[in-house]
N, C-alpha and C positions, 0 to 999 in steps of 0.2 A: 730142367737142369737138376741135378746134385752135386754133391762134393765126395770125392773118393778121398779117404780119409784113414792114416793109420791111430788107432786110438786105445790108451790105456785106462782099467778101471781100477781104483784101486781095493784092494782086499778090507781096511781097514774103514774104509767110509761107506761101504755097499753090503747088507748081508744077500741079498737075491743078485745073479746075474742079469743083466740087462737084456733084453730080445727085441728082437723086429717089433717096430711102432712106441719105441720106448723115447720120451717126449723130456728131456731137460734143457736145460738152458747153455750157449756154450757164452764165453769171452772170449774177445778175438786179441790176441795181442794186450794193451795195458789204454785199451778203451775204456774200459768199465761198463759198458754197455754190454746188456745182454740178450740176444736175441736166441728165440724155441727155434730147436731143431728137434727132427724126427729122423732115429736112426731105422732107413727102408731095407737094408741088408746089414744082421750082425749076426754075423757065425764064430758069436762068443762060446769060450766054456770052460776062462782060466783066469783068474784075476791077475793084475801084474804082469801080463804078457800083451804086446801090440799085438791086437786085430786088426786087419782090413773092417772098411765097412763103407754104408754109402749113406750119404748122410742129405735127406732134404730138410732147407729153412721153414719152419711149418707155419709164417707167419709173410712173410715180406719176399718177394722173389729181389727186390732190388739187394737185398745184400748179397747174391752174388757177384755183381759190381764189384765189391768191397773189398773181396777176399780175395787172394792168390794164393798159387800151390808155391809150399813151401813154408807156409805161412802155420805158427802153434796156437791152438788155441786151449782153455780149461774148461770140460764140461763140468758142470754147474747142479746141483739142487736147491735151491733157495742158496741160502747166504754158504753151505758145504761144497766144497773140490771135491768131487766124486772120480774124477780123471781128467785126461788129460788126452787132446791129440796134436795130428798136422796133416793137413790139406797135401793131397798128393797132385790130386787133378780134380778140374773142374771138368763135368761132363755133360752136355747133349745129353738130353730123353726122354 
């Protein structure tokens, strides 16, 4: 399974673009909890602009459970907002 996912990075908190197998942390809504994901497809190459991308949990498959499309969540570096997405669809894979 992964998550289709539209997701923004921002300019101000990233100097490198993010690429395939890049491993941060997301929060789902105002859990607090943060669970590693691994983005498997990002055909980044502009900060401040929603990408597509496909996003697997690289730790727990149970949190696909958890999550619904539709659903925003903030990706994460340690304690820094690096961006930001939302869950388009959940896919078979």
């Amino acid at each position: 399974m992964y998550l289709f996912a539209e997701v923004i990075f921002y300019s101000e908190q990233k100097n490198n673009l993010p690429t395939n197998g890049y491993r941060p942390d997301a929060v789902f809504n105002d859990t607090g909890d943060y669970w590693g994901i691994t983005f498997i497809n990002l055909p980044f190459d502009k900060f401040d602009v929603p990408t597509p991308a496909d996003i697997k949990f690289s730790f727990q498959d149970c949190h696909y459970k958890e999550v619904v499309p539709g659903q925003s969540f903030t990706i994460m570096e340690g304690a820094n907002q690096v961006g930001e997405g939302k869950i388009i669809s959940i896919e078979k894979g």
